[in-house]
NUTORTOR-316202 format. One record per atom (N, C-alpha, C): residue in one letter; atom name; x, y, z. Coordinates in steps of 0.001 Angstrom, whole numbers, plus 524288, in hexadecimal, padded with zeros to 5 digits. Layout:
N
<node><type>A</type><atom>CA</atom><px>X</px><py>Y</py><pz>Z</pz></node>
...
This chain:
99
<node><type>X</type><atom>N</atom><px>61847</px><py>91025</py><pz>D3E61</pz></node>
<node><type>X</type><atom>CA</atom><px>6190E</px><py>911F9</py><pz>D43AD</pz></node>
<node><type>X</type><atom>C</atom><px>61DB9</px><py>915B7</py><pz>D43F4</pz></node>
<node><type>X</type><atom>N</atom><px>6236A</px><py>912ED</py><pz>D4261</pz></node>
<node><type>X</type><atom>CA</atom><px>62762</px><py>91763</py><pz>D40EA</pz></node>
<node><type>X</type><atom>C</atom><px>6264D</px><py>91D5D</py><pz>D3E33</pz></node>
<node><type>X</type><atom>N</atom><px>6239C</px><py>91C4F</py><pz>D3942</pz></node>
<node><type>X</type><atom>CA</atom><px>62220</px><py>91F3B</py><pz>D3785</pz></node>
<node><type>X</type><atom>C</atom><px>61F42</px><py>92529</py><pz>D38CA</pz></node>
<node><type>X</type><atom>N</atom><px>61BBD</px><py>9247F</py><pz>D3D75</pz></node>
<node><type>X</type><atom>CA</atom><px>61574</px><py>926AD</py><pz>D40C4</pz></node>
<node><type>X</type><atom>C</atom><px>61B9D</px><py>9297C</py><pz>D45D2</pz></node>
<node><type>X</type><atom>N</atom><px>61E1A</px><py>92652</py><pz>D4830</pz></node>
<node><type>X</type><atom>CA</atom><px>621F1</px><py>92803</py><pz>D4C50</pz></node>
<node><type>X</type><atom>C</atom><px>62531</px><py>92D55</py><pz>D4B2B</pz></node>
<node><type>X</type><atom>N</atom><px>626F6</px><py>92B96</py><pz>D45C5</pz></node>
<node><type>X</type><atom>CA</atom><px>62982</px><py>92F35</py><pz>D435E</pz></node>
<node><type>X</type><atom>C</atom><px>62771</px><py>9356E</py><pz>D3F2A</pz></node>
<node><type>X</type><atom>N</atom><px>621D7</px><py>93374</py><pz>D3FF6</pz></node>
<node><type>X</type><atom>CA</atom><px>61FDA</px><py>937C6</py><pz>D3EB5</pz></node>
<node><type>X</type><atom>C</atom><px>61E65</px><py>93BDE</py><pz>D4259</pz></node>
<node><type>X</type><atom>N</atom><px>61C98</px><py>93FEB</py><pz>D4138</pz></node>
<node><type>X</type><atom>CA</atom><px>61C03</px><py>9450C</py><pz>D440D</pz></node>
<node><type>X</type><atom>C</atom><px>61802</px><py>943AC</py><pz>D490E</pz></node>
<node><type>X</type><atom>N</atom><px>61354</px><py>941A0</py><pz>D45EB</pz></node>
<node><type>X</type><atom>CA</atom><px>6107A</px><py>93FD8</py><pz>D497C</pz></node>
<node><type>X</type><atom>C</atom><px>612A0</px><py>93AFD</py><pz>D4E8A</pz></node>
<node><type>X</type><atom>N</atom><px>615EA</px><py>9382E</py><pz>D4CBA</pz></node>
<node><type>X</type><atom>CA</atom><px>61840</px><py>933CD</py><pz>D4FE9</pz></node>
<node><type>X</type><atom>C</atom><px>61CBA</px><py>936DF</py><pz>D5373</pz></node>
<node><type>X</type><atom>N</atom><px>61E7F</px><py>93C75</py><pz>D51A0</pz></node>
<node><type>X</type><atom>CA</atom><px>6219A</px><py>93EB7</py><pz>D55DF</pz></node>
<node><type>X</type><atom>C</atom><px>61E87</px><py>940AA</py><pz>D5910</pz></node>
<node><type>X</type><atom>N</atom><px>61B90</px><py>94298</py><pz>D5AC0</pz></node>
<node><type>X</type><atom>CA</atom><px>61792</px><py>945F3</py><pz>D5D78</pz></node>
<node><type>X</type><atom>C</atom><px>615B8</px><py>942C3</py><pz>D6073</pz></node>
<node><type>X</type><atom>N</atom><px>6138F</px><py>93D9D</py><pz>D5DE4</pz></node>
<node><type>X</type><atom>CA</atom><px>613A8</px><py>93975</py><pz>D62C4</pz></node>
<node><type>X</type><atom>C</atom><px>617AB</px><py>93793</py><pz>D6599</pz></node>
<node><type>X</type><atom>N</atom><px>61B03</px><py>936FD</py><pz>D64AF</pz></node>
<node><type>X</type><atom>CA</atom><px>61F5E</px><py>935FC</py><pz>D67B1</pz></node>
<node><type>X</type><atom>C</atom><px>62070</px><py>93A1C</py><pz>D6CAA</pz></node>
<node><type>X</type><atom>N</atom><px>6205E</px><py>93F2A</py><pz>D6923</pz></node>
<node><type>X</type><atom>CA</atom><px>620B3</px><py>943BA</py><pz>D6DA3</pz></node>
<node><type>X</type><atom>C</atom><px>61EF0</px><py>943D0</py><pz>D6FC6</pz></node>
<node><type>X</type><atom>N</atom><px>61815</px><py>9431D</py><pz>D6FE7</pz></node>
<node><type>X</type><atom>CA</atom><px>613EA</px><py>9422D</py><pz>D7462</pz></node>
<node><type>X</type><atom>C</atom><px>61736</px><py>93ED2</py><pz>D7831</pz></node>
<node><type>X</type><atom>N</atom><px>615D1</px><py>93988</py><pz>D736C</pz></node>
<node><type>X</type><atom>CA</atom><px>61578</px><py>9366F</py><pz>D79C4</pz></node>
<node><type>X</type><atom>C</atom><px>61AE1</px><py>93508</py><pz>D7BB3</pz></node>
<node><type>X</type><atom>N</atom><px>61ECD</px><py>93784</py><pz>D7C69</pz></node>
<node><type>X</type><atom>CA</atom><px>621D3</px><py>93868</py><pz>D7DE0</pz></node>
<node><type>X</type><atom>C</atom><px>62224</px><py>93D40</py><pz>D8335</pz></node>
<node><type>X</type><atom>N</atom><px>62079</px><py>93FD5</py><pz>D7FC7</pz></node>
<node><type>X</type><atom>CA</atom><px>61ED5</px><py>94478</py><pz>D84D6</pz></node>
<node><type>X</type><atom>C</atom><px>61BFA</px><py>9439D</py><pz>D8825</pz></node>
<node><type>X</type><atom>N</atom><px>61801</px><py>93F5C</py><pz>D86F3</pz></node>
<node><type>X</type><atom>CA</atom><px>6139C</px><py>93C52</py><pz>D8AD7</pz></node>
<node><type>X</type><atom>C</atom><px>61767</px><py>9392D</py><pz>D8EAE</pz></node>
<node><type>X</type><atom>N</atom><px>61A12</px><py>93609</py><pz>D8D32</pz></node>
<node><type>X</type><atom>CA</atom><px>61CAF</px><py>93261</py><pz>D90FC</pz></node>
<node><type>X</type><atom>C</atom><px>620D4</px><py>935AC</py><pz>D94E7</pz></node>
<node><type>X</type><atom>N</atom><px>62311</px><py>93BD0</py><pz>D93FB</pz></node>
<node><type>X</type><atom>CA</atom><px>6263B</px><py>93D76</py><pz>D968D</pz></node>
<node><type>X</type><atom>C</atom><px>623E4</px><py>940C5</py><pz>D989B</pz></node>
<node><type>X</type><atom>N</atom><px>61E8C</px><py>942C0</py><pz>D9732</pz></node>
<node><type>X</type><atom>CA</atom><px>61BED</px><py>94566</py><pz>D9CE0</pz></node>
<node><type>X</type><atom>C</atom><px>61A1D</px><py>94234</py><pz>DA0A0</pz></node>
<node><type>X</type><atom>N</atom><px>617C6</px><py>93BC1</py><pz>D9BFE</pz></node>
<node><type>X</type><atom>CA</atom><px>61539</px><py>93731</py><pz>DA0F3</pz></node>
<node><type>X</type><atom>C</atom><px>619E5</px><py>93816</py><pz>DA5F5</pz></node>
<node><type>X</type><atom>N</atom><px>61DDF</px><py>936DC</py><pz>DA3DF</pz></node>
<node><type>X</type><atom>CA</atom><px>62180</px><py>93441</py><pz>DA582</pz></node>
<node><type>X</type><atom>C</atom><px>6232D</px><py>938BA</py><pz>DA96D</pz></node>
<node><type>X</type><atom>N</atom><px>624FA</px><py>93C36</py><pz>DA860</pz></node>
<node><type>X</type><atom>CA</atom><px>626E3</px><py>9406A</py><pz>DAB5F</pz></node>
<node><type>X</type><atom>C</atom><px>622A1</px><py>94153</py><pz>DAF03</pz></node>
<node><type>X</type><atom>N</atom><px>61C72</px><py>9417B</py><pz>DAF0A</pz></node>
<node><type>X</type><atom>CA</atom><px>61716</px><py>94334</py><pz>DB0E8</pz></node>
<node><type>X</type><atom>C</atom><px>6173D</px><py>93D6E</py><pz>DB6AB</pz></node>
<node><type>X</type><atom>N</atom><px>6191E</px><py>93963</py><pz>DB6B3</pz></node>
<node><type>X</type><atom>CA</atom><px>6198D</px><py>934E9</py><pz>DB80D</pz></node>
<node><type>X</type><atom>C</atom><px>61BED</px><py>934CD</py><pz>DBD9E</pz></node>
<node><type>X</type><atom>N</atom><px>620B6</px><py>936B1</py><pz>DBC47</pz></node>
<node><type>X</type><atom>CA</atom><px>624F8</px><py>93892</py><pz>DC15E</pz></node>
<node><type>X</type><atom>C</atom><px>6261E</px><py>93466</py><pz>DC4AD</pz></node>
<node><type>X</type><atom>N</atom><px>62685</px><py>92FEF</py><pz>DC0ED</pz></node>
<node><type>X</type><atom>CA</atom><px>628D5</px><py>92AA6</py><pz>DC2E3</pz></node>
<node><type>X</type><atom>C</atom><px>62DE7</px><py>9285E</py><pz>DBE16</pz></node>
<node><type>X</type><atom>N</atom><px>63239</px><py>925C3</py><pz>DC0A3</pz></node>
<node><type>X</type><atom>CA</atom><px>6350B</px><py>924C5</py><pz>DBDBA</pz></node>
<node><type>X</type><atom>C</atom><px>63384</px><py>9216E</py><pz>DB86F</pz></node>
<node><type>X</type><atom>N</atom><px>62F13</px><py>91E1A</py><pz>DB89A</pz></node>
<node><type>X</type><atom>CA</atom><px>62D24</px><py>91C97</py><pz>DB4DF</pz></node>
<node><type>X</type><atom>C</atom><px>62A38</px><py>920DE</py><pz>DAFA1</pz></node>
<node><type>X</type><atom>N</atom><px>62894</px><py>924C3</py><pz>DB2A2</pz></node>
<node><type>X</type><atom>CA</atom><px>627FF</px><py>9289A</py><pz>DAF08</pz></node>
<node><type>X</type><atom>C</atom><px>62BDE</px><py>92BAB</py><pz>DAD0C</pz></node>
<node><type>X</type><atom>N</atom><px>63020</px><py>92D3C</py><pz>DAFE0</pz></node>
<node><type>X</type><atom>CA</atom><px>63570</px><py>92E58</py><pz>DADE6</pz></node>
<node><type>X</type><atom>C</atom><px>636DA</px><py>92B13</py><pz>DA77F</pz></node>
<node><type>X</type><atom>N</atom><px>6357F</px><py>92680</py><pz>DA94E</pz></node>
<node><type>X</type><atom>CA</atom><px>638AC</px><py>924DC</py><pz>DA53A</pz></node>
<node><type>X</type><atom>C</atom><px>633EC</px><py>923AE</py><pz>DA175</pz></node>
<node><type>X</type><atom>N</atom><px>62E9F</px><py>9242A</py><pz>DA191</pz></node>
<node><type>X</type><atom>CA</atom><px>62A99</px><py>924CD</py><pz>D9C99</pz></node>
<node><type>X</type><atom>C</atom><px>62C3F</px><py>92A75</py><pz>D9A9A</pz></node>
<node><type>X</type><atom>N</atom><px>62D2F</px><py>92E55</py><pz>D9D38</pz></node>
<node><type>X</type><atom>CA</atom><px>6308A</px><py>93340</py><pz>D9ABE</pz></node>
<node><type>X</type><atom>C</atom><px>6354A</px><py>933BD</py><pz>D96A7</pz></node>
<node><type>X</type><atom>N</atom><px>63702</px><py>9306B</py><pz>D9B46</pz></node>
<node><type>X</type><atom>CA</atom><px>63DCD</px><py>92EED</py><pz>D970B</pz></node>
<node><type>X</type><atom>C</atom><px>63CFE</px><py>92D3D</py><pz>D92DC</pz></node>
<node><type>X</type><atom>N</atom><px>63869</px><py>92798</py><pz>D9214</pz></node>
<node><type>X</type><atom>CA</atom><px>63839</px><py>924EA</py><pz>D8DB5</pz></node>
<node><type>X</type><atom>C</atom><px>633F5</px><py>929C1</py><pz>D887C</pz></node>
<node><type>X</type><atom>N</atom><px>630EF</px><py>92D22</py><pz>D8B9E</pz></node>
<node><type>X</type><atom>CA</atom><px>62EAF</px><py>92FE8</py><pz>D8838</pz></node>
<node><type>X</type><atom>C</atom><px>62FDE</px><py>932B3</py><pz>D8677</pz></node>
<node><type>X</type><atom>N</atom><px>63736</px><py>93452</py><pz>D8604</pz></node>
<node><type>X</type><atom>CA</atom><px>63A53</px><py>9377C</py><pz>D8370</pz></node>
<node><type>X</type><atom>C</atom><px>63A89</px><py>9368A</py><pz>D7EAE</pz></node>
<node><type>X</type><atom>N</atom><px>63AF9</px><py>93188</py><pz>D7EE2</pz></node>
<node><type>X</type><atom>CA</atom><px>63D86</px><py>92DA0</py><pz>D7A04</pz></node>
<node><type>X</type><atom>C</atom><px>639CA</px><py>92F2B</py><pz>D74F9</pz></node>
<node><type>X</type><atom>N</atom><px>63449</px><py>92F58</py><pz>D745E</pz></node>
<node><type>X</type><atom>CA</atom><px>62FE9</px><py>92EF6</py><pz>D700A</pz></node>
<node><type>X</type><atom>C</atom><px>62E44</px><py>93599</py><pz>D728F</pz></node>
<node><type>X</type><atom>N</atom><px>63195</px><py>9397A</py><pz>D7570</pz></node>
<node><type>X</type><atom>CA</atom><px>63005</px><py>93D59</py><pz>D745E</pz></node>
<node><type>X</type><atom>C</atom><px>634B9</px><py>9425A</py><pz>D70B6</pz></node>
<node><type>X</type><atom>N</atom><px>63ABD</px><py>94015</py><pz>D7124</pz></node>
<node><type>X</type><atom>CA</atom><px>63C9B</px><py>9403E</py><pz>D6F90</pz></node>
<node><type>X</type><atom>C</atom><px>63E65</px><py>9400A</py><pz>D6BBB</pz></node>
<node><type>X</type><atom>N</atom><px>63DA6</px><py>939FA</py><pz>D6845</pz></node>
<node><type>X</type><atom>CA</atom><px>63D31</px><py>9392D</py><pz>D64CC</pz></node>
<node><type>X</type><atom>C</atom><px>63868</px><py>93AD5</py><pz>D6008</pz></node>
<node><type>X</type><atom>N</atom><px>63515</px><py>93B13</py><pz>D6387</pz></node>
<node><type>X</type><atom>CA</atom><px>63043</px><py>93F62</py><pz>D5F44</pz></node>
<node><type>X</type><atom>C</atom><px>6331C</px><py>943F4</py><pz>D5F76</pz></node>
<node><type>X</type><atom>N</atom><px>6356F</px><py>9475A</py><pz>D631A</pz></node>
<node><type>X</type><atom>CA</atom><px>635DD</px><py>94B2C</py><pz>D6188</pz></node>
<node><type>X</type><atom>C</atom><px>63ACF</px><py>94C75</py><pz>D5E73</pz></node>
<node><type>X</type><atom>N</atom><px>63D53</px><py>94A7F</py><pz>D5EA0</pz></node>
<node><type>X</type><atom>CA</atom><px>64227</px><py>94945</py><pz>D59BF</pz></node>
<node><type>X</type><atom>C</atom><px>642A7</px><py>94683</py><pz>D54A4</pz></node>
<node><type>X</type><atom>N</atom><px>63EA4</px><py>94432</py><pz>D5555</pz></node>
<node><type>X</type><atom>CA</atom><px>63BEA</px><py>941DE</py><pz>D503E</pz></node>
<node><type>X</type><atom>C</atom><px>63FCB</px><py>93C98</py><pz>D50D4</pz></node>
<node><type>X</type><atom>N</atom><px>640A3</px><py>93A46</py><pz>D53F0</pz></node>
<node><type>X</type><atom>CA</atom><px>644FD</px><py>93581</py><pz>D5346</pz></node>
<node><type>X</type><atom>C</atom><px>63F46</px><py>93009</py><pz>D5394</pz></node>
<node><type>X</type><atom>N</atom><px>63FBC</px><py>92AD9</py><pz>D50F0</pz></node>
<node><type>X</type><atom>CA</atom><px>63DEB</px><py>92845</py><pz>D4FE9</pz></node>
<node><type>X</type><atom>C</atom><px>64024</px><py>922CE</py><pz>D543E</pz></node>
<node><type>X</type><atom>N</atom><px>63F19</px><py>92335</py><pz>D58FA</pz></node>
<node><type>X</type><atom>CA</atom><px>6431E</px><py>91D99</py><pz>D59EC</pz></node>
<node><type>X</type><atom>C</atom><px>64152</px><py>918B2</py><pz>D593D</pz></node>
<node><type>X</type><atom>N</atom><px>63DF2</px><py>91888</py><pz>D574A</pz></node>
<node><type>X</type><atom>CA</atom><px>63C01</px><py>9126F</py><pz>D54B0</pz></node>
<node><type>X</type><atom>C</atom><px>63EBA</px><py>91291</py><pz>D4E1A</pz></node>
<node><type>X</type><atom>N</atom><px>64047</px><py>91638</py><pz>D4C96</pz></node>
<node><type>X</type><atom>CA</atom><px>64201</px><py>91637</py><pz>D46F5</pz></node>
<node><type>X</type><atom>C</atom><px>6475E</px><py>910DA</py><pz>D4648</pz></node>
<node><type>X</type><atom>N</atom><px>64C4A</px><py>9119B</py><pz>D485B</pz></node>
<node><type>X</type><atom>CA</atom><px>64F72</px><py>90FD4</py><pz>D4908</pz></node>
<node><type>X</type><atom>C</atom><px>64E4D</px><py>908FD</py><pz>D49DC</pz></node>
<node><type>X</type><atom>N</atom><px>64996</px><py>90766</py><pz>D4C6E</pz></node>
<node><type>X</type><atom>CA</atom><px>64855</px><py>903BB</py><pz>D4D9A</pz></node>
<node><type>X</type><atom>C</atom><px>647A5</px><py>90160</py><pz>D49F8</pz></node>
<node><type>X</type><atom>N</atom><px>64531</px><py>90308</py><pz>D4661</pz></node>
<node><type>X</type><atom>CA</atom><px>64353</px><py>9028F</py><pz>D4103</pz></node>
<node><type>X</type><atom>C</atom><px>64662</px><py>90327</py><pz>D3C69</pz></node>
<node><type>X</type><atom>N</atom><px>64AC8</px><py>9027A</py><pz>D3C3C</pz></node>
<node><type>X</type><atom>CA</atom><px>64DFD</px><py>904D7</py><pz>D38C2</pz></node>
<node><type>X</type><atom>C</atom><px>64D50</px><py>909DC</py><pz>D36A4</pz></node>
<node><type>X</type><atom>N</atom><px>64B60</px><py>90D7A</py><pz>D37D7</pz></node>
<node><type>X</type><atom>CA</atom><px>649DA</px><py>9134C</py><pz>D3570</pz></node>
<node><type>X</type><atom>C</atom><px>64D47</px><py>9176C</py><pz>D395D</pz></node>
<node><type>X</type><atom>N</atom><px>64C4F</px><py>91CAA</py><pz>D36A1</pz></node>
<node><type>X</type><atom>CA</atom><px>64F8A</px><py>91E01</py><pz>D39DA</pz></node>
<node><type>X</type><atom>C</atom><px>64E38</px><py>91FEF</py><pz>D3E7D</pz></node>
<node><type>X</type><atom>N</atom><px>650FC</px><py>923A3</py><pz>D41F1</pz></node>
<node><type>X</type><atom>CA</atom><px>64DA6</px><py>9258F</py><pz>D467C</pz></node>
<node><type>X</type><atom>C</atom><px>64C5D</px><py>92BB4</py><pz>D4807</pz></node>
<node><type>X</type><atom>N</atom><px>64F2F</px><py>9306E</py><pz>D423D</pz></node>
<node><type>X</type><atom>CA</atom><px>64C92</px><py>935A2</py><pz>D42D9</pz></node>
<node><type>X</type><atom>C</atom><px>6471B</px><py>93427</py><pz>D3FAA</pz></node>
<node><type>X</type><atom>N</atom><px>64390</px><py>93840</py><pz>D407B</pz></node>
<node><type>X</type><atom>CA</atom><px>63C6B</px><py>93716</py><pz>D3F1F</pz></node>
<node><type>X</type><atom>C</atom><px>63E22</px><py>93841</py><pz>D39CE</pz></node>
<node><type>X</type><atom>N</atom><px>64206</px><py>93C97</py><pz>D396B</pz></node>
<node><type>X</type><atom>CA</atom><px>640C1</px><py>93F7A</py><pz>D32AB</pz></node>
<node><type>X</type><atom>C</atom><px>642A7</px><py>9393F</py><pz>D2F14</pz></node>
<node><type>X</type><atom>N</atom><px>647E2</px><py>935B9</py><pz>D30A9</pz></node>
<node><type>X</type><atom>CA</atom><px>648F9</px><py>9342B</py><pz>D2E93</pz></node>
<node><type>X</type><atom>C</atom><px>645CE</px><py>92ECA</py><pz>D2CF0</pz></node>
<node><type>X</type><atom>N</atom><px>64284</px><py>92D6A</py><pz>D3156</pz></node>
<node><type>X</type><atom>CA</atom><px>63EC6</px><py>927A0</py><pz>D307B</pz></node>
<node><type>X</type><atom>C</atom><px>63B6E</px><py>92980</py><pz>D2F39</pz></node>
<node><type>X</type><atom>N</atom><px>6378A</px><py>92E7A</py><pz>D2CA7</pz></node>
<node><type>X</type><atom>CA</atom><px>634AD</px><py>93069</py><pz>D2A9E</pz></node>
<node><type>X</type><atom>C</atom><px>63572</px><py>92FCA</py><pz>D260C</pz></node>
<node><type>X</type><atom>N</atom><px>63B03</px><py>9314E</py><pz>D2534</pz></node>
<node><type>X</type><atom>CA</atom><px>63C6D</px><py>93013</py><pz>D1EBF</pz></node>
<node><type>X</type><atom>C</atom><px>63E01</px><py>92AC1</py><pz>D1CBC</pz></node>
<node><type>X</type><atom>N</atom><px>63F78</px><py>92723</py><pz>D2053</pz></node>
<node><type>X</type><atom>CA</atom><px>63EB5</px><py>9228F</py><pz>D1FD4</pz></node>
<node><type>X</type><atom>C</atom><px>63ABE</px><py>91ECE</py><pz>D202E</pz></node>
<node><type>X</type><atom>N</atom><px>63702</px><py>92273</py><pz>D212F</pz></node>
<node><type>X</type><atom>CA</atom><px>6321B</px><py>91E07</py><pz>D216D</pz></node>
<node><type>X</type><atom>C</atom><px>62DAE</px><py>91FBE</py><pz>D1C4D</pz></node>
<node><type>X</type><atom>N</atom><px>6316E</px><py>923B6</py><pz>D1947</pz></node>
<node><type>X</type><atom>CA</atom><px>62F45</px><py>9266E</py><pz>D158C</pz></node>
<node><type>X</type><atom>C</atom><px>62B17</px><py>92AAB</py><pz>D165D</pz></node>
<node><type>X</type><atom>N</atom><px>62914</px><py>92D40</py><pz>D1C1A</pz></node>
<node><type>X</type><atom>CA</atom><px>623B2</px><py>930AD</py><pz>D1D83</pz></node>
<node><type>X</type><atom>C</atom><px>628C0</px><py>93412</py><pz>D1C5E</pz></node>
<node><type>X</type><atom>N</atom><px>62344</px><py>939C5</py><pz>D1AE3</pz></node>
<node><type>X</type><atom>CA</atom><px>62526</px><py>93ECB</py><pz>D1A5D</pz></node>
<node><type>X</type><atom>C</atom><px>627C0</px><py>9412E</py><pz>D1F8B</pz></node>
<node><type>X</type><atom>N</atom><px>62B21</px><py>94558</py><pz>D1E8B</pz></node>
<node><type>X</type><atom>CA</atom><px>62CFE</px><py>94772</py><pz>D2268</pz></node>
<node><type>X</type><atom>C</atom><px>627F9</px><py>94980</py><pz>D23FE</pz></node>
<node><type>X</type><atom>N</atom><px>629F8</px><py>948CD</py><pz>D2ABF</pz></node>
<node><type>X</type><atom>CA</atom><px>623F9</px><py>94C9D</py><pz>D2E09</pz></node>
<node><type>X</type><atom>C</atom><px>6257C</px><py>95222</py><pz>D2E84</pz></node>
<node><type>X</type><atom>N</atom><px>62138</px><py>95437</py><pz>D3045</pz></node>
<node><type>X</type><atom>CA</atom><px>62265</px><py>958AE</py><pz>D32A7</pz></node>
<node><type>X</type><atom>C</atom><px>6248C</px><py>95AD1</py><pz>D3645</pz></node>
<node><type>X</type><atom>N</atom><px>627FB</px><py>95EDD</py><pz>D3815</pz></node>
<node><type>X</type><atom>CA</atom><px>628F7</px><py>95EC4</py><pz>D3D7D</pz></node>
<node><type>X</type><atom>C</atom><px>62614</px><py>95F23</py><pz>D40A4</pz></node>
<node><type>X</type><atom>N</atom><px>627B0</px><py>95DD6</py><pz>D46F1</pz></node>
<node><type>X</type><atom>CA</atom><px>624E8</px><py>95A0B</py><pz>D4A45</pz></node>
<node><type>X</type><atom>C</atom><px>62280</px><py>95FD4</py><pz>D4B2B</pz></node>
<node><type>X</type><atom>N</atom><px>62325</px><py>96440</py><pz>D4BF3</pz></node>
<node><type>X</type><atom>CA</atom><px>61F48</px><py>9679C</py><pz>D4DCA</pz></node>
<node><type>X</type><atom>C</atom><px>61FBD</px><py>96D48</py><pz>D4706</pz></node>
<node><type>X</type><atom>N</atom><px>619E1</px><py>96C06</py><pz>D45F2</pz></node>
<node><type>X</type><atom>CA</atom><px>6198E</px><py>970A5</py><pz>D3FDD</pz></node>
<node><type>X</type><atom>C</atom><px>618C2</px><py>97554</py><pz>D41B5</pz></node>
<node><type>X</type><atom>N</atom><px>61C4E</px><py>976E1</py><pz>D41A7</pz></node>
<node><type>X</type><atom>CA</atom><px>61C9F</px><py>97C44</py><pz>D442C</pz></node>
<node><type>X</type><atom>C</atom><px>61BB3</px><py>981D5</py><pz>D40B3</pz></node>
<node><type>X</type><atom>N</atom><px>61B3F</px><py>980B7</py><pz>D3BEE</pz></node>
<node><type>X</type><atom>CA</atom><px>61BE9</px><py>98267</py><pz>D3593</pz></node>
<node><type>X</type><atom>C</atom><px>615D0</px><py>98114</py><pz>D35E2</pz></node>
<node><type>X</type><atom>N</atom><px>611D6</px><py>97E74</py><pz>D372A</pz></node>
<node><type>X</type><atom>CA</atom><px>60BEA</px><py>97CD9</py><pz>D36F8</pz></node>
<node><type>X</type><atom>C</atom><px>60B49</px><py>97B46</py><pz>D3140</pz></node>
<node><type>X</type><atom>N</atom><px>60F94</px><py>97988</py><pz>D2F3B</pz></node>
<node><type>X</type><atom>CA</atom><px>60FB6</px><py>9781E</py><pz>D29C6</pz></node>
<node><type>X</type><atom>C</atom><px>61012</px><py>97214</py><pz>D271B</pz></node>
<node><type>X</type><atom>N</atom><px>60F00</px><py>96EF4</py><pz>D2B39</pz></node>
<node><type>X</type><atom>CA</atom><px>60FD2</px><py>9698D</py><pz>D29EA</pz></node>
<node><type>X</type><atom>C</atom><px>614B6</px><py>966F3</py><pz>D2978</pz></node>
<node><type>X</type><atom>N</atom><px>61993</px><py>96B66</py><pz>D2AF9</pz></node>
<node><type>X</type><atom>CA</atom><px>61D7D</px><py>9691C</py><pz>D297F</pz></node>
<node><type>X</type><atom>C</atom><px>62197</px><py>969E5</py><pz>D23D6</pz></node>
<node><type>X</type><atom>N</atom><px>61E13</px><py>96F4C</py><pz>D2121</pz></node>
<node><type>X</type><atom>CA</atom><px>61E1C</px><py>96DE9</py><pz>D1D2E</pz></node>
<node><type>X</type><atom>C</atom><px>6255D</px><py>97257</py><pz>D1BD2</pz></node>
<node><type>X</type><atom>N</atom><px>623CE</px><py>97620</py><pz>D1F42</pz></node>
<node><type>X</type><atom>CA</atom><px>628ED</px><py>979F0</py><pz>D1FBB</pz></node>
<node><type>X</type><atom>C</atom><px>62AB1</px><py>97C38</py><pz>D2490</pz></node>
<node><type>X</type><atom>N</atom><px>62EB4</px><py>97D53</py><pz>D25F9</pz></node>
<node><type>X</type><atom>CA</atom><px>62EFE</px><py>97F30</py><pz>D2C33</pz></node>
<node><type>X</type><atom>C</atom><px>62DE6</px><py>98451</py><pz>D2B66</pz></node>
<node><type>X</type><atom>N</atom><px>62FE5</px><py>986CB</py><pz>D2677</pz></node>
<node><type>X</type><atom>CA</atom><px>62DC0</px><py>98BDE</py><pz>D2577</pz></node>
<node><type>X</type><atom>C</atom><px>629EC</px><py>98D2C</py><pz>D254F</pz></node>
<node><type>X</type><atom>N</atom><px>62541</px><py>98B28</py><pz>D247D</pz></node>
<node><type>X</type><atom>CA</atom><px>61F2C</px><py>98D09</py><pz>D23B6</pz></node>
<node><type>X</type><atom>C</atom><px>61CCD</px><py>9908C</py><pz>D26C1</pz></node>
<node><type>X</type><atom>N</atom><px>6192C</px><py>9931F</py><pz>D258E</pz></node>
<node><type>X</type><atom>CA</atom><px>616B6</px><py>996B1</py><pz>D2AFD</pz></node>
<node><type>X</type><atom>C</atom><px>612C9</px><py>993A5</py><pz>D2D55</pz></node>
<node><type>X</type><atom>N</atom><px>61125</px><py>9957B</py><pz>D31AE</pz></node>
<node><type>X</type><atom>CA</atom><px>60CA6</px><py>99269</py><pz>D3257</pz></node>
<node><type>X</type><atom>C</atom><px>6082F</px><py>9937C</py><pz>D2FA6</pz></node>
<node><type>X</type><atom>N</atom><px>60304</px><py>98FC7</py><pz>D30EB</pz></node>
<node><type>X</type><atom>CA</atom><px>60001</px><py>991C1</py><pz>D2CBF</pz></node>
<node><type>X</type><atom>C</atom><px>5FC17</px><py>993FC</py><pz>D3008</pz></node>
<node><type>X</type><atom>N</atom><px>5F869</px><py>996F3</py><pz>D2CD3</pz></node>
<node><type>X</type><atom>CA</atom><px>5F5AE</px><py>99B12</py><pz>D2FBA</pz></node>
<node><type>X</type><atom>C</atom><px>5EFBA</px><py>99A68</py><pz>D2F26</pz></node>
<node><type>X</type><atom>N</atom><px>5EDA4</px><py>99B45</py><pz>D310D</pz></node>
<node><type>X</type><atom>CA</atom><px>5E6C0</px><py>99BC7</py><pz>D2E15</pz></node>
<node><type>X</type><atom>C</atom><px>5E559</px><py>9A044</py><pz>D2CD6</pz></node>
<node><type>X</type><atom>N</atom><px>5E8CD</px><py>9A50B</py><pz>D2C15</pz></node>
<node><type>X</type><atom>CA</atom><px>5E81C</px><py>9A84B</py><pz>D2A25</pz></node>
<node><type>X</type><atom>C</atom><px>5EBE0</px><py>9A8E6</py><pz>D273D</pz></node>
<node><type>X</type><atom>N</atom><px>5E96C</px><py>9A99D</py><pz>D2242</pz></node>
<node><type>X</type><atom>CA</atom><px>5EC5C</px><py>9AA31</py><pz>D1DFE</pz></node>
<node><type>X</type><atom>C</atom><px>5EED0</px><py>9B1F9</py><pz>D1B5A</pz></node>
């Protein structure tokens, strides 16, 4: 479970549904939704900084790069491949279908 959180794919969910609870929440326009907003900072934030806050709980640590390497998975890719390269260089070009 740590593991899946802290991966690329487990940030993106976080970002979602994070962003889900602070439009719910903001979309709501009741103080109870205020604060489903507030709380949907927390798992949208932390995906997007790559911070782990269940890590610490666990004795591991709590940046993603570092409980990645402690849980022995490969480093991921960055959260957005902007290089269309898998990650593999920031330098790369993109790739083309015409060669």
């Amino acid at each position: 479970m740590i593991g899946f959180i802290a991966s690329r794919s487990g940030r993106w969910v976080r970002i979602l549904a994070g962003t889900g609870m602070v439009l719910g929440g903001l979309g709501a326009g009741t103080a109870r939704g205020a604060a489903v907003a507030l709380t949907g900072l927390v798992p949208l934030l932390a995906g997007a900084l790559d911070l782990c806050l269940l890590g610490p709980l666990m004795g591991l640590p709590l940046r993603g790069a570092d409980l990645r390497r402690a849980l022995g998975q490969p480093e991921d890719a960055p959260l957005l491949d902007l290089a269309h390269d898998g990650g593999r260089s920031p330098y790369a070009p993109p790739s083309t279908l015409l060669h």
